[in-house]
Every structure is written in structure tokens, then in C-alpha cells.
C-alpha positions as CSV (number, residue, x, y, z in Angstrom):
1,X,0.0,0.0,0.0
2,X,1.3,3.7,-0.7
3,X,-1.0,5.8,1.6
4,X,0.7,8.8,0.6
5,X,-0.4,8.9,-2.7
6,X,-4.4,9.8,-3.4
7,X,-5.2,6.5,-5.1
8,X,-6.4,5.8,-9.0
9,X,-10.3,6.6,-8.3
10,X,-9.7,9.8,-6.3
11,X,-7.1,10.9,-9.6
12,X,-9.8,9.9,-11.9
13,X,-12.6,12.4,-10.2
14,X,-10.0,15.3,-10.9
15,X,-9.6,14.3,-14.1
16,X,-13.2,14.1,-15.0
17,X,-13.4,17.4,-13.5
18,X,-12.1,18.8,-16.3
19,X,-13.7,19.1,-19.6
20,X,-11.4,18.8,-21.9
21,X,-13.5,18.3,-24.7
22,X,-10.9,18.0,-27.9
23,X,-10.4,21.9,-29.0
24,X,-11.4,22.9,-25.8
25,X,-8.2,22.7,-24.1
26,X,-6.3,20.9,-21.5
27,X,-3.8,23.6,-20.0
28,X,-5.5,23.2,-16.6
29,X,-5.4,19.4,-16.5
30,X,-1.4,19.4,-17.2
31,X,-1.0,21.9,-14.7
32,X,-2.6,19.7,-12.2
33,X,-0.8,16.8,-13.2
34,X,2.4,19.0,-12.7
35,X,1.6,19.6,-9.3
36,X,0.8,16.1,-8.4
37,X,4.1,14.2,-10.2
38,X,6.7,17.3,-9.8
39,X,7.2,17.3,-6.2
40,X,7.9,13.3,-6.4
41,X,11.2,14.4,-8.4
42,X,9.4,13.8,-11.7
43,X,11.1,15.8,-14.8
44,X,8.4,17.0,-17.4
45,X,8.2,18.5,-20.7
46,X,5.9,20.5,-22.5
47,X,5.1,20.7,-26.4
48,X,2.9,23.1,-27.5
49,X,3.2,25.0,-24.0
50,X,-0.3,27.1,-25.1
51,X,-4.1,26.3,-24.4
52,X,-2.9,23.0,-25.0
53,X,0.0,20.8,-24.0
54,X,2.0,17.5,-24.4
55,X,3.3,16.5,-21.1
56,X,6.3,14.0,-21.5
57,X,7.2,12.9,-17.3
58,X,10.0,10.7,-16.5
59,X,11.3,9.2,-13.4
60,X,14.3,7.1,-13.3
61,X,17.6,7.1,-14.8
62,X,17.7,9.7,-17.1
63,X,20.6,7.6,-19.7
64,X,18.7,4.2,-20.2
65,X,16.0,3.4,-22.7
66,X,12.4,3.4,-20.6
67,X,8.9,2.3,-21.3
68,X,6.5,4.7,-22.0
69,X,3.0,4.6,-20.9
70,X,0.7,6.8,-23.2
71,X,-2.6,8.1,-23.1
72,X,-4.7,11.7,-24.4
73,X,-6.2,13.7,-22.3
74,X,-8.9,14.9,-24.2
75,X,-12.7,13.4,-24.2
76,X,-15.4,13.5,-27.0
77,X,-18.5,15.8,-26.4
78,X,-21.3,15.5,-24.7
79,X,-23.4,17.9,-26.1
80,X,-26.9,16.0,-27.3
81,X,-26.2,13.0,-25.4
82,X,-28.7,12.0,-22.7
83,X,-26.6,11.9,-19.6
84,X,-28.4,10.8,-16.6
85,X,-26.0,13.2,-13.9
86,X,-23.3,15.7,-14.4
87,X,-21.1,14.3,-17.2
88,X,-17.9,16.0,-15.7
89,X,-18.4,14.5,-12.2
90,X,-17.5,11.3,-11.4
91,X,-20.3,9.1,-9.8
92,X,-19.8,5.6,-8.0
93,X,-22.5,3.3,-8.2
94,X,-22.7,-0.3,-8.1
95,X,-18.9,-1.1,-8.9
96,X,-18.8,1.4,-12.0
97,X,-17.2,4.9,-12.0
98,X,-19.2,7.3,-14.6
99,X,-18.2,10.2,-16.1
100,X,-17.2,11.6,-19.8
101,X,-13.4,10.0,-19.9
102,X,-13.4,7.4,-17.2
103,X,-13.3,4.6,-19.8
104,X,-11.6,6.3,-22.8
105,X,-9.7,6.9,-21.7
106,X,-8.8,8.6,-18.2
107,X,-9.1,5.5,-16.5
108,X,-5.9,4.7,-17.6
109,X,-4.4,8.4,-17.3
110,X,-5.4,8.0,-13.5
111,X,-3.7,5.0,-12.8
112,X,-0.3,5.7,-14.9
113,X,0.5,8.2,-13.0
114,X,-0.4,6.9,-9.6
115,X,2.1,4.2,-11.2
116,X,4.7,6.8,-11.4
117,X,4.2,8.3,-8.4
118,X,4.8,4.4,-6.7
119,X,7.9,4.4,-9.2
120,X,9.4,7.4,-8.0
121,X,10.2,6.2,-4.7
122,X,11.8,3.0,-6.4
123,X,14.8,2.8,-7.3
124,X,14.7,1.7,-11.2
125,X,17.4,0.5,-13.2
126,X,14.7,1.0,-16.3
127,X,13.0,4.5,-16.6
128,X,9.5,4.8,-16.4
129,X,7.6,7.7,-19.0
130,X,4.2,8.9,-18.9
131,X,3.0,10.6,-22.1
132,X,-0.2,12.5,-21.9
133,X,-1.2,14.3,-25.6
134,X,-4.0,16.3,-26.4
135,X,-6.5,16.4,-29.0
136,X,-6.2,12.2,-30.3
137,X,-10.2,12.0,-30.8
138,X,-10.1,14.2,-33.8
139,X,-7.2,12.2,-35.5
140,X,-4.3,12.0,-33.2
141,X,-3.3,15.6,-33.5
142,X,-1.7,16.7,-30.4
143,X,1.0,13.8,-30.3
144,X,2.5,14.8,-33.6
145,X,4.4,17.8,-31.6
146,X,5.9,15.3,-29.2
147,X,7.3,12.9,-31.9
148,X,10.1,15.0,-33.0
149,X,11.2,16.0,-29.7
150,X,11.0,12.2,-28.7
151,X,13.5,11.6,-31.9
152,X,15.7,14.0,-31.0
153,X,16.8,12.7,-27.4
154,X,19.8,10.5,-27.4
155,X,18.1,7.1,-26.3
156,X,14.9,6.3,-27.6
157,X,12.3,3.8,-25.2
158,X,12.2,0.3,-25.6
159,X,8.1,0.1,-25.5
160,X,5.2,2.4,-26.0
161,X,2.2,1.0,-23.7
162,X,-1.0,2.8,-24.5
163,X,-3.7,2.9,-22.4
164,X,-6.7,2.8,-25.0
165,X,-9.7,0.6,-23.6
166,X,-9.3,-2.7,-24.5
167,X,-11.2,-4.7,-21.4
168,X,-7.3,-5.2,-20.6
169,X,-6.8,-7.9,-23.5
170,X,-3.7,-6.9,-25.2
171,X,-3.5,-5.7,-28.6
172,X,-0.9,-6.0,-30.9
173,X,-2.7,-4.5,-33.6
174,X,-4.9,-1.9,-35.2
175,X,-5.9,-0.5,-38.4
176,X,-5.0,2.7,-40.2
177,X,-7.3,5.7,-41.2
178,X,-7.4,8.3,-43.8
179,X,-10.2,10.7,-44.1
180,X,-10.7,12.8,-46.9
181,X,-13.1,16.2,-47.9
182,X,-14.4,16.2,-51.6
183,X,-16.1,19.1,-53.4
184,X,-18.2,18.4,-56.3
185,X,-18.4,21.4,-58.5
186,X,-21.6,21.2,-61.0
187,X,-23.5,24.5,-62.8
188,X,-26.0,26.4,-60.9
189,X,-29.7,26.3,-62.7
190,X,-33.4,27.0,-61.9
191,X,-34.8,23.9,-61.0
192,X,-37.6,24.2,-63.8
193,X,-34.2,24.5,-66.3
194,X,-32.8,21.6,-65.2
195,X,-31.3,20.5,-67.8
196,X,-28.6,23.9,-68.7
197,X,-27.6,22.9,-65.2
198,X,-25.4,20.2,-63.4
199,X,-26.6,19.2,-60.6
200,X,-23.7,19.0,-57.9
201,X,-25.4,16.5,-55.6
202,X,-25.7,14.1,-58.9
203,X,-22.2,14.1,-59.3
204,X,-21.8,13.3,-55.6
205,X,-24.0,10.2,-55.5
206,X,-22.2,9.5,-58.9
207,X,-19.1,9.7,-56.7
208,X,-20.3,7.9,-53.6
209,X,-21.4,4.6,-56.1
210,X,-18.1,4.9,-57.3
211,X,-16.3,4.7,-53.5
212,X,-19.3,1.7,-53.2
213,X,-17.7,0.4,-56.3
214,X,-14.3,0.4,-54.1
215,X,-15.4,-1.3,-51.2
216,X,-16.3,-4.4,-53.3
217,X,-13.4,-4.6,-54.8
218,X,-11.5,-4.6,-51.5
219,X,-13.3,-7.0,-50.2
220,X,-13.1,-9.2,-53.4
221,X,-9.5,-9.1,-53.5
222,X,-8.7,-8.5,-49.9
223,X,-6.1,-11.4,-47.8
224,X,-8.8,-10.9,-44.5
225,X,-7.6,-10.8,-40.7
226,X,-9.5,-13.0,-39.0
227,X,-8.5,-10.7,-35.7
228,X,-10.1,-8.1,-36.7
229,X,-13.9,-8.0,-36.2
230,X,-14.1,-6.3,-40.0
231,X,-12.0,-8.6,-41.7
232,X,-10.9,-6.2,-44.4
233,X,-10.2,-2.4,-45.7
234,X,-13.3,-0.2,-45.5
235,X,-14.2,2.6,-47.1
236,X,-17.2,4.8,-45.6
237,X,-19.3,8.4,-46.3
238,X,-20.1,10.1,-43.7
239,X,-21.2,13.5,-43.9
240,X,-22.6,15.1,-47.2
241,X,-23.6,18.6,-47.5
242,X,-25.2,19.7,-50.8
243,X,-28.1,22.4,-51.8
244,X,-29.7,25.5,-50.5
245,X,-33.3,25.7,-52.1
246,X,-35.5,23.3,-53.9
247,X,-35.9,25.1,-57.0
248,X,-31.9,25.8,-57.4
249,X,-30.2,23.2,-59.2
250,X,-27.2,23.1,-56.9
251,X,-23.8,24.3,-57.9
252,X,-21.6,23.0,-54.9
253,X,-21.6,20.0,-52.8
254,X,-19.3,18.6,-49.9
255,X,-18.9,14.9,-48.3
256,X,-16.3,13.6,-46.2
257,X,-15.4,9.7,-46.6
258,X,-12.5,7.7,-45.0
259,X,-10.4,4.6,-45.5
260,X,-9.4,2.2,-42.5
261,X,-6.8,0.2,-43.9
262,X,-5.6,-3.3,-43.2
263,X,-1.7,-3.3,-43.0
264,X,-1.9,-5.9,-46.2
265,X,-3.8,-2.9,-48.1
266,X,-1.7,0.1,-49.6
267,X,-3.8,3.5,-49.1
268,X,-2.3,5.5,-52.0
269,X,-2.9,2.9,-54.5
270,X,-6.8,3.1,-52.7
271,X,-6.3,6.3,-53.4
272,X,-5.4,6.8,-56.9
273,X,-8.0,4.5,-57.5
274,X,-10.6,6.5,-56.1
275,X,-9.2,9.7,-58.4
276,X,-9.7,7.9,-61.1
277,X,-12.8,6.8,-60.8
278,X,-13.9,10.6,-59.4
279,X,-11.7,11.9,-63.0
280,X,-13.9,9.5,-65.3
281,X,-16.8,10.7,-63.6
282,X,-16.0,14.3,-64.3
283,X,-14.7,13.7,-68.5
284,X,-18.3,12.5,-68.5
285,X,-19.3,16.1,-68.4
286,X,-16.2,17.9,-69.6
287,X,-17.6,18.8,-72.8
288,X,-20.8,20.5,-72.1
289,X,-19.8,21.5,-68.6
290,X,-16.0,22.6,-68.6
291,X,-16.3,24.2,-65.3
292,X,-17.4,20.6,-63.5
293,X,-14.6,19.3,-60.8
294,X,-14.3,16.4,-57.8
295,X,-11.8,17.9,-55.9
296,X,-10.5,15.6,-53.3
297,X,-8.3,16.8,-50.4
298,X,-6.5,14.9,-47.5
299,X,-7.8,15.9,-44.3
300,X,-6.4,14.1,-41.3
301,X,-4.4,10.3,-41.5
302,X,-2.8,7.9,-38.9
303,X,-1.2,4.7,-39.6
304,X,-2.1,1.2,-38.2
305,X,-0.4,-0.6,-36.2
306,X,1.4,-4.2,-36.5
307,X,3.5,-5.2,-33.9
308,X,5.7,-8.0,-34.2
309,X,8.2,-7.6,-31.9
310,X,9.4,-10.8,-29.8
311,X,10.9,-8.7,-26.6
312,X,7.7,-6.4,-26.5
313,X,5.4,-8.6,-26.9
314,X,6.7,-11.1,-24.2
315,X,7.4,-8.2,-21.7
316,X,3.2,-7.3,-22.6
317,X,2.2,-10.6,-21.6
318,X,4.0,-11.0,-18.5
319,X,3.2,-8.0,-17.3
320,X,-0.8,-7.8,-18.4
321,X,-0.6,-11.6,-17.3
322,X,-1.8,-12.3,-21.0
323,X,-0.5,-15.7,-22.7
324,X,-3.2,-16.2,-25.0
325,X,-3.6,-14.9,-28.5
326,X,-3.5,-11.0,-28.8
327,X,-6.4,-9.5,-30.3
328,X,-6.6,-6.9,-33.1
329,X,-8.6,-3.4,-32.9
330,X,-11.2,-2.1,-34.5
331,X,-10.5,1.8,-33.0
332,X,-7.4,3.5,-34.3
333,X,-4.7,4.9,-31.2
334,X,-1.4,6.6,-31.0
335,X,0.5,3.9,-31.4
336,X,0.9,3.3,-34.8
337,X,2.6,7.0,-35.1
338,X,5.1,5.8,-31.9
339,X,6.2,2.9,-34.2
340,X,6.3,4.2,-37.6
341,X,7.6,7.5,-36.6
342,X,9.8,6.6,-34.1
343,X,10.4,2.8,-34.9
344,X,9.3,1.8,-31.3
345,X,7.6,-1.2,-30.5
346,X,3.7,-0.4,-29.2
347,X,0.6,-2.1,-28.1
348,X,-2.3,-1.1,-27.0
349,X,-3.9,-2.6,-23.1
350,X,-5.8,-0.3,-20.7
351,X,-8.8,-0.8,-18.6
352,X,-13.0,-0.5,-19.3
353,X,-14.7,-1.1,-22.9
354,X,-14.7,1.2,-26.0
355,X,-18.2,-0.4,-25.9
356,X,-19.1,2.4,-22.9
357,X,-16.6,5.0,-25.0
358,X,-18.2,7.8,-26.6
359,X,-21.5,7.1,-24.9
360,X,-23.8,8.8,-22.2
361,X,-23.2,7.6,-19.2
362,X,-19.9,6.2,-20.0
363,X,-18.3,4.3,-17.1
364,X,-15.3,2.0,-16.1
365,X,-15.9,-0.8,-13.7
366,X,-13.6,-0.5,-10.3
367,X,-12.7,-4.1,-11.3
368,X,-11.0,-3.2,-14.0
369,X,-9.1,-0.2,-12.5
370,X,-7.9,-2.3,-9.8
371,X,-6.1,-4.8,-12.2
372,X,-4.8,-2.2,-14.3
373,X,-2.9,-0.6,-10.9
374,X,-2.0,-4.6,-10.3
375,X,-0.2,-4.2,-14.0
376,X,1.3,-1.6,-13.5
377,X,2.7,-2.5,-10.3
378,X,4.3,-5.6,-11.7
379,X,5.9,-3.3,-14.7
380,X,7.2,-1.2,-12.0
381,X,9.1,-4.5,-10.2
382,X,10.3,-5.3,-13.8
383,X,11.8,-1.7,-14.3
384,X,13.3,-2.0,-10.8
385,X,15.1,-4.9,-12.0
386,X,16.2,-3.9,-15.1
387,X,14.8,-4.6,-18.7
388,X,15.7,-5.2,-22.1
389,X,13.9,-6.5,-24.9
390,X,16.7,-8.7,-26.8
């Protein structure tokens, strides 16, 4: 027992206590942290020392590799969701803990850093990092600052442990995303001219059959992971924006699709595929309509994440007590930028159910937080002793 810490629960109320919607901001959140972890002798850094901040906190020896544990700060919005109590306080009730975060993913948040308070006071031969980013729900945007500043220290970590919730299976996997905003530009008409016009919506459903068009060929051709839950590359609409009056042949329209990519699949061969098909669409009209246009921009991307490595995975195991088969996500994380960008091993384990994420009354079980600290703890008596991955 550490009775001088506050434990996991009473972290997690603070942290609820702040809504740090994405956007919103998470200044006050770091600054709380920093007053909880800096008089333990942790040493912390700050990217993007604004509204919002990275906080990279170390404890340990300062000239070894470490392993990192990882989580955002930041929480989806509640705003039309029908929340039975105060989203933003943390309620106990029948073995759960509610509140927007507790599950995705401040659950985790809470107990890292009650695990490196306990690992301050230890004295590790392995360092111990805590990695708190902002803004990850709207496509991993906070963490990008941190990267570089993580490749430009001398000695890089052995292992990124994220915190996403995975029911505390461990995941070795997840798939990639790409979303994309297209503009279809038609000719403007009155809608009882219909013909001198080109109606921009039209070309949109025209370019929506041809992303259908996509998805079947993916899954005709795809080499499926049975880990996953979708076995395969998918390709998905989700917003479309077109028209302003009924009797206006519209002129403009706007969707937003993505991709979330099996490692197997190669997004800019998806890609070019879908610009081809949105360029044949639009030398349909080229002649009587010079002015019509699918313009297709890159909005936000994060790549998936394979794991193969024999030292991580075996150090995940023992330490999340996991010897079975690793399972696959469905949900994109942070980790596939710590290994592709950095070339550091990552998985993904943290306590409560994406199944409860994003929802009202989202809540993590005190079951689950308890075996996370009991993780942690045993990471901790590994990084006394010393690790390496080899």
C-alpha cells in the first residue's frame, strides 16, 4: 500500500473534473498533473506550452532506454447526449465509475500516473515515461508535436504501452485511417431548367457509387484478418452537404469519406483508385460543362499498427498476465505513429470497454481499475530490476 499517494479513483474524479473536450483545451489538466508528479522528483516537458499541452514525465535514470506509458487527455462531447447526472463528475454506483473519460480513456491516465508516483520512490534501473497528448479523438493531433522532440533525445524507449480501452486484453494491432473532404463542382440552374444545369449532388451520388464500387473490390480481393472484427479495408461516407433551395439546381456540394486500412492494403494505391474513378466521372461532363470538378483533399491520417516484436510482446504478456492470443482493434490509437515515426515497439492494453466510450453515461468498472494498478505494479518490479527486450 502507498498511503501517501491519493489513489487511482480519487485521480480519476480530478480528471473528470475537467472538460477537456478536444479543442477545448487541457492547459489546466497538465497543470494539475504538474503539481501532483513534480514534487515526487518527476522531470516534465511540455510541447505546445499554449491552451494546450504534451506532457512528457520521466522518473528514473535519465541515460537508459524506458517504457512509455501513453494516453490523451482529451474526451469526445457531450453535447446531445442523454446523460443521466453531471457528465464531468465522477459518480460511483454499483462497482462502475461514470463520467465523460473514465473509460476512454482517463481510467488509464489516473492509474499511470499513480504508477509513477509508486515508481518514484523505487529505485529503477529502467526508466519509467508517462505521455499525456491532447486532441487524439479528432485524429491523433496533439501527439504529432511530441514525436520529433522524442527523436531528437539521445536514447529512444524500448516500448510504448497505451492505455486505450481494450477490457485489458492486449493488442498488438490496429488498423489505419485516412479521411478525406471532396467538393463536387456542378452549374447552378433554376430547377424548372434543369437540364442547362449540373446538378452537384448528382455528381456526388455518382461519386459515392463509385467509392461503393471500391469497397467491393476490397473485399473481393482483400487477404482478410480474421483478428479483426471487420475482416478487411473499408471505405465509408459520412457527412454530405449539398443544396440551398429546392428550386436551385445546386452548384456546390461537400462529403467527407475515409479509408481504415488493413496493413496488407496500400492507401495510395486506394487512393489513386478513387481519383480515377472521381476523373472519369468528371470527362463525363467535360464537354458541355467545362467548369465541372471532384476535388479531393487529405484531411487528417494515422497509420495502423502491426506489432511484431518478440521482446515487447513477451514483456506485454507477463506483465498484463496475457498468454493467449493478442487481439486486433477495430478503433485507431497513437500507437501506430510511436512505431512508424519513431520505430518503437507499441501495443495497446488499458482498462473499461470502448463499448461504454463515446456514450452517455460512459463508465469504467472499479474491477477493471484495480487490475490495471496490479499491471502496473508488476511493470514497475520489472523496471526496478532492469529490462531489455533482446
Amino acid at each position: 500500500m502507498h498511503p501517501a499517494f491519493p489513489d487511482t479513483a480519487a485521480i480519476l474524479a480530478d480528471l473528470i473534473a475537467f472538460p477537456t473536450v478536444s479543442r477545448s483545451g487541457n492547459r489546466a489538466l497538465v497543470d494539475y498533473v504538474r503539481r501532483l508528479v513534480e514534487p515526487a522528483g518527476a522531470r516534465i516537458v511540455l510541447t505546445d506550452d499554449g491552451a494546450d499541452a504534451n506532457m512528457w514525465i520521466s522518473v528514473g535514470p535519465d541515460d537508459a532506454p524506458g517504457v512509455v506509458l501513453s494516453g490523451h487527455s482529451d474526451v469526445v462531447p457531450v453535447a446531445g447526449q442523454p446523460w443521466s447526472r453531471d457528465p464531468f463528475a465522477l459518480f460511483a454506483a454499483e462497482g462502475r465509475l461514470y463520467g465523460r473519460g473514465t473509460a476512454d480513456m482517463k481510467g488509464f491516465v489516473a492509474s499511470a500516473i499513480r504508477a509513477l508516483l509508486i515508481a518514484a520512490r523505487r529505485p529503477l534501473k529502467t526508466p519509467l515515461h508517462l505521455a499525456i497528448s491532447f486532441d487524439e479523438e479528432i485524429g491523433c493531433v496533439g501527439v504529432r508535436s511530441l514525436l520529433p522532440v522524442l527523436a531528437a533525445r539521445p536514447v529512444r524507449p524500448l516500448l510504448v504501452w497505451i492505455g486505450e480501452p481494450t477490457g485489458l486484453a492486449l493488442a498488438d494491432g490496429h488498423k489505419g485511417k485516412s479521411a478525406y473532404r471532396v467538393t463536387t463542382t456542378g452549374r447552378a440552374a433554376h430547377s424548372a431548367l434543369t437540364p442547362q444545369g449540373l446538378n452537384a449532388i448528382y455528381l456526388a451520388t455518382d461519386f459515392i457509387a463509385a467509392l461503393r464500387d471500391v469497397q467491393a473490390d476490397l473485399i473481393a480481393r482483400a487477404l482478410p484478418d480474421p483478428a479483426y472484427d471487420v475482416a478487411y479495408t473499408t471505405v465509408h461516407v459520412g457527412v454530405i452537404h449539398g443544396g440551398e433551395t429546392l428550386n436551385i439546381v445546386p452548384g456546390s456540394c461537400t462529403l467527407e469519406f475515409e479509408i481504415r486500412d488493413l496493413a496488407s492494403d496500400h492507401v495510395p494505391a486506394i487512393e489513386a483508385d478513387i481519383r480515377a474513378r472521381a476523373a472519369a466521372i468528371v470527362a463525363r461532363h467535360a464537354d458541355a460543362f467545362p467548369e465541372c470538378t471532384i476535388l479531393i483533399e487529405p484531411v487528417n491520417s494515422y497509420p495502423g499498427l502491426d506489432t511484431r516484436h518478440p521482446g515487447a510482446l513477451a514483456l506485454a504478456r507477463a506483465v498484463s498476465g496475457h498468454n493467449s492470443a493478442t487481439i486486433k482493434l477495430a478503433f485507431g490509437t497513437e500507437a501506430g505513429l510511436f512505431a512508424q515515426t519513431l520505430g518503437i515497439p507499441a501495443i495497446v492494453c488499458g482498462p473499461g470497454s470502448m463499448d461504454q466510450g463515446h456514450k452517455p453515461d460512459e463508465f469504467v468498472t472499479v474491477e477493471q481499475l484495480a487490475r490495471c494498478d496490479a499491471m502496473l505494479l508488476r511493470l514497475i518490479d520489472r523496471l526496478e530490476a532492469g529490462i531489455t527486450l533482446d
